[in-house]
C-alpha positions in Angstrom: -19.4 -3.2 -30.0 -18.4 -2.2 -33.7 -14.9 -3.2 -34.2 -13.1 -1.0 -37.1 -11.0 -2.8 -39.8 -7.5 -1.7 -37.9 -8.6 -3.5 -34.7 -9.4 -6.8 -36.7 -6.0 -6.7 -38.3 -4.1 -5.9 -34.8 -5.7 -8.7 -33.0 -4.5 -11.3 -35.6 -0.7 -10.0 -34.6 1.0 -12.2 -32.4 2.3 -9.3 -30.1 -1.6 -7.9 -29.5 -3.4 -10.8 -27.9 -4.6 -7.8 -25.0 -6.9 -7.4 -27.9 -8.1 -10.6 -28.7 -8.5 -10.9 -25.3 -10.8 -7.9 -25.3 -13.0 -9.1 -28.7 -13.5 -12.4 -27.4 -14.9 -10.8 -23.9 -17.5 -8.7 -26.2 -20.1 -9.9 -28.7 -18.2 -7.9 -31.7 -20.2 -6.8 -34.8 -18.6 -5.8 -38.3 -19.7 -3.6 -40.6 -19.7 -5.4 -44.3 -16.7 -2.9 -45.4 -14.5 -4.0 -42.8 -14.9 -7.5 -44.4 -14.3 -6.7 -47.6 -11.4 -4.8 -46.5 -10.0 -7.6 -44.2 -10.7 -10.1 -46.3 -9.8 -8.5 -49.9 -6.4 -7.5 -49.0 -4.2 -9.0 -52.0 -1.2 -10.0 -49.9 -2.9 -12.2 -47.1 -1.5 -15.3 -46.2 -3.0 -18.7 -45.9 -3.0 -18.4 -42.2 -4.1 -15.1 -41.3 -7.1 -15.6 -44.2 -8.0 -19.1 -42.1 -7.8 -16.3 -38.6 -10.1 -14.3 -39.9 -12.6 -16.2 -41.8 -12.9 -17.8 -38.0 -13.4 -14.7 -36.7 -15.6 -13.1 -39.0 -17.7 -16.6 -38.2 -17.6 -16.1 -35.1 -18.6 -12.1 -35.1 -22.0 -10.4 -36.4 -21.7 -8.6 -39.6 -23.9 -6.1 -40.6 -25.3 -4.9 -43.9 -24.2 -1.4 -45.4 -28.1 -0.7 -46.2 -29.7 2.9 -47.4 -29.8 4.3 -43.8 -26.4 3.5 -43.1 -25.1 5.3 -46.1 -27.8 8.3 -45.3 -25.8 8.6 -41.6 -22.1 8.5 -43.6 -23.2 10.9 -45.8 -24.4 13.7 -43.2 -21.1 12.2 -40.8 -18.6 13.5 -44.0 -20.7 16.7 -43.8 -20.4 17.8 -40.6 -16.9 16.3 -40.1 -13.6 15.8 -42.6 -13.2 11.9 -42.4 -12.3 9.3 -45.1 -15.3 7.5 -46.9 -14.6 4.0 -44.8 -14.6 6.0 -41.3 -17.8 7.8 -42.5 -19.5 3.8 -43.1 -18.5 2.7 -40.7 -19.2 5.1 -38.6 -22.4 5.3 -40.1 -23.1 1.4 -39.4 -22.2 2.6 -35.0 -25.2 5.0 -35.4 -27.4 3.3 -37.3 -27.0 0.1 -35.9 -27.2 1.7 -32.1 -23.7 0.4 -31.2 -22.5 3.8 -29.9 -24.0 3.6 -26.7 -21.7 0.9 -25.5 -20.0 1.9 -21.8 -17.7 4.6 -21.7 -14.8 3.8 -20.5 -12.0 6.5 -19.7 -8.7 6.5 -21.8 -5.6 9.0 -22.1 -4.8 10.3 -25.5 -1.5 10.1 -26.4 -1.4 12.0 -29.7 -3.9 12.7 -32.9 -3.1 12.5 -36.4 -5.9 13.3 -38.6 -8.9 11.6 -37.3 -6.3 8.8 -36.0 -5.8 8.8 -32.1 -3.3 7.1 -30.5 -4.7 5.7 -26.6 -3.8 3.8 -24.0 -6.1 2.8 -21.3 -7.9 3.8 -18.0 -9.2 0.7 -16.2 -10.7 0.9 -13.0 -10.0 -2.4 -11.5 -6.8 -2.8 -9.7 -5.5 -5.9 -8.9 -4.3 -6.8 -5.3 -0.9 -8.4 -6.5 2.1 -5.5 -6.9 1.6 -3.4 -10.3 3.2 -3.6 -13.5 6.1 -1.1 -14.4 3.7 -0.4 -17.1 0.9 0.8 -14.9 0.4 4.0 -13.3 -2.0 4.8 -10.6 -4.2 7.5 -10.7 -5.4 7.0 -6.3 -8.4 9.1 -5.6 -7.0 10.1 -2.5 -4.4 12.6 -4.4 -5.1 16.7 -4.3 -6.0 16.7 -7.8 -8.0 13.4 -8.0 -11.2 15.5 -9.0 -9.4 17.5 -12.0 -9.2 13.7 -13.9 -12.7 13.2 -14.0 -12.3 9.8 -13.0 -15.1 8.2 -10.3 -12.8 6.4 -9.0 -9.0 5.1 -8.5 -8.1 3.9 -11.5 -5.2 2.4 -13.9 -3.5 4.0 -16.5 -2.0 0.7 -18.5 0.5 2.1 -20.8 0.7 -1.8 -22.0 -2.6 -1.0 -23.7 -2.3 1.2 -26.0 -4.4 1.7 -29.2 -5.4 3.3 -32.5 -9.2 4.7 -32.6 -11.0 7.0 -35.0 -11.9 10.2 -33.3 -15.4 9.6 -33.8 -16.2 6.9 -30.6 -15.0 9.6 -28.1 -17.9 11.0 -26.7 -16.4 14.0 -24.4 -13.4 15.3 -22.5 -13.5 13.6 -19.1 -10.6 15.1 -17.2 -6.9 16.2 -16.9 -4.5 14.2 -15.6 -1.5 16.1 -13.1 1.8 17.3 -14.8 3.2 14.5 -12.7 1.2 11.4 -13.8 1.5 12.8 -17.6 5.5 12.4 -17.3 5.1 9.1 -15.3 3.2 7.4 -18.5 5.2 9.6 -21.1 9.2 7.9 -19.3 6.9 4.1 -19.5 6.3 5.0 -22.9 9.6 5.7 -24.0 10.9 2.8 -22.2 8.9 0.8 -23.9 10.6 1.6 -27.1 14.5 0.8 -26.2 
């Protein structure tokens, strides 16, 4: 897994450790621009420099060689995308780390090549769910229209910034009435 600059910056917040969570569960690999751009931001602290100089330790960082730049360049030709996104994304192909599991997720808005997410999981726990959670039960009419294989978790709690260029396809729609269900947990979330 190629984490992206934002991520490594979320995951040092307090208020994200869903994330740290996640990048300690995968082997994560950096590209060499999202350590430079981590790393040579002029207003870190003492603290969060000490986070992640242990986390870039702990994480694979790979080289921005010719090849890499070759795949950035025909990435900013067939699609508009800043310089970074095109490295980085340059580093995912080269480097094979594309083909990492799918996994399902909602989309909540786009903004440029920005995309605002929040997550599908497919493993629901036995214990009640959260108020953040919505279930998507494959035993409702319109189960198949979702694409999903199988009942599954919309966790508005996990919700996330990606570059458009890690989504692979369209899986599915989601009903009218589980699109308001996460849209009222969203905005609750926010008062």
């Amino acid at each position: 897994m190629l984490l992206d600059s934002n991520i490594i910056i979320y995951a040092a917040q307090q208020e994200n450790e869903f994330l740290r969570e996640f990048i300690t569960n995968n082997s994560p690999y950096i590209s060499a621009l999202s350590y430079l751009e981590v790393l040579g931001y002029h207003q870190l602290t003492d603290e969060d420099k000490t986070y992640f100089e242990e986390f870039f330790n702990a994480s694979q960082i790979l080289p921005i060689s010719q090849a890499v730049i070759d795949q950035a360049v025909r990435l900013k030709q067939i699609r508009r995308m800043c310089l970074g996104d095109a490295i980085i994304a340059g580093t995912a192909k080269i480097y094979d780390l594309t083909g990492n599991k799918l996994r399902p997720a909602l989309v909540i808005a786009i903004h440029r090549e920005e995309t605002i997410i929040v997550g599908i999981f497919s493993k629901i726990p036995n214990e009640n769910l959260r108020e953040t959670w919505v279930l998507v039960s494959d035993q409702d009419a319109k189960f198949k229209e979702t694409g999903l294989k199988k009942s599954s978790l919309i966790r508005a709690d996990k919700i996330a910034t990606v570059n458009e260029v890690v989504f692979q396809r369209k899986l599915g729609v989601l009903s009218l009435e589980l699109i308001e269900k996460v849209n009222f947990i969203l905005v609750m979330m926010t008062i």
